[in-house]
N, C-alpha and C positions, 0 to 999 in steps of 0.2 A: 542447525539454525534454531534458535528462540524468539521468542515473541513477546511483550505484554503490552497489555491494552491499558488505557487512562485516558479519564474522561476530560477534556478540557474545553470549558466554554459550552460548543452549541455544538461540536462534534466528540471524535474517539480519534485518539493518537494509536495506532499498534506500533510499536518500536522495534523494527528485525534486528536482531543480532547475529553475526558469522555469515557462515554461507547459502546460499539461498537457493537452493536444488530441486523444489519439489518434494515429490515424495508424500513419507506421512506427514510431512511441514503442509502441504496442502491441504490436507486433511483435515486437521488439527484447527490452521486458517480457515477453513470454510466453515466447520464446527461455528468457530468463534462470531466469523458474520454475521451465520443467521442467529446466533444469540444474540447480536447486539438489534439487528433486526428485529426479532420479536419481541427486544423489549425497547422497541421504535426508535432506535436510534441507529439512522440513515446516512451520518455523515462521517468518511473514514479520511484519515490522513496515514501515509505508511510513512515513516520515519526509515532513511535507506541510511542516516551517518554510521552506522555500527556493522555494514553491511562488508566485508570484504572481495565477493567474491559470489558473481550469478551466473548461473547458464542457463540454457533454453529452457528447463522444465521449470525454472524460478521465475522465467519469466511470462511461462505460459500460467503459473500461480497466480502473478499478480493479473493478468489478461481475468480470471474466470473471479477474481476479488472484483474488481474493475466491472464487472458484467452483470455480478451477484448484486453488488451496490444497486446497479442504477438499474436494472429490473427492479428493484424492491423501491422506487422514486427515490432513489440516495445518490453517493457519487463517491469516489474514492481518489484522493490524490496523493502525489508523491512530492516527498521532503528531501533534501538534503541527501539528495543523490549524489555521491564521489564521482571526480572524473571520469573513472573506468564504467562506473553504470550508465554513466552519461554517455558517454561513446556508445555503449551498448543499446541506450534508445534510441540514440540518433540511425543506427547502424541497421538498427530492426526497423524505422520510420517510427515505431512506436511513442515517440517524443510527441508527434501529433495526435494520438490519443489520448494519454494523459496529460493531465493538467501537474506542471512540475514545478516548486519553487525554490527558491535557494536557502528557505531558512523553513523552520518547523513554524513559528509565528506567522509569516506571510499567511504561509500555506493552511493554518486554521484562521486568519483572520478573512480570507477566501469566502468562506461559509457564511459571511454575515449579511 
């Protein structure tokens, strides 16, 4: 998996690309966090369209992004989740933790 971050509007887009496994991708992700935290910018959107393919450690990624955010008074939400991911929140209930939209715009115009 890959990632980049862009700044839009009043939040931070991260864009995942491929597969979404954890690992050092967590790592790398948490890195990124709190550097946008420290330099105060609190609001994430994770962009899932590029996303093929997640299991439990990718989603236990997005759980401690999700947690990192909103300790820090931020909040993290999710974009353009594919059918399959969608099954998969619904599936973990986790659909009712996050806040999910069906388009990347909704989902930063959220923030305002």
């Amino acid at each position: 998996m890959s990632f980049k971050a862009t700044e839009r509007w009043n939040c931070v887009v991260i864009e995942f690309n491929g597969n979404v496994m954890g690992g050092p991708d967590a790592v790398a992700l948490n890195e990124k966090l709190h550097e946008l935290i420290d330099g105060g910018k609190k609001n994430v959107v994770v962009d899932l369209s590029k996303v093929k393919f997640m299991n439990s450690s990718g989603l236990g990624m997005l759980i401690g992004a999700l947690t990192t955010m909103r300790n820090a008074g931020g909040d993290l939400r999710i974009a353009n989740a594919t059918d399959k991911i969608e099954s998969l929140l619904i599936i973990t209930k986790l659909i009712t933790v996050f806040q999910h939209f069906k388009s990347l715009d909704d989902a930063v115009k959220s923030f305002e």
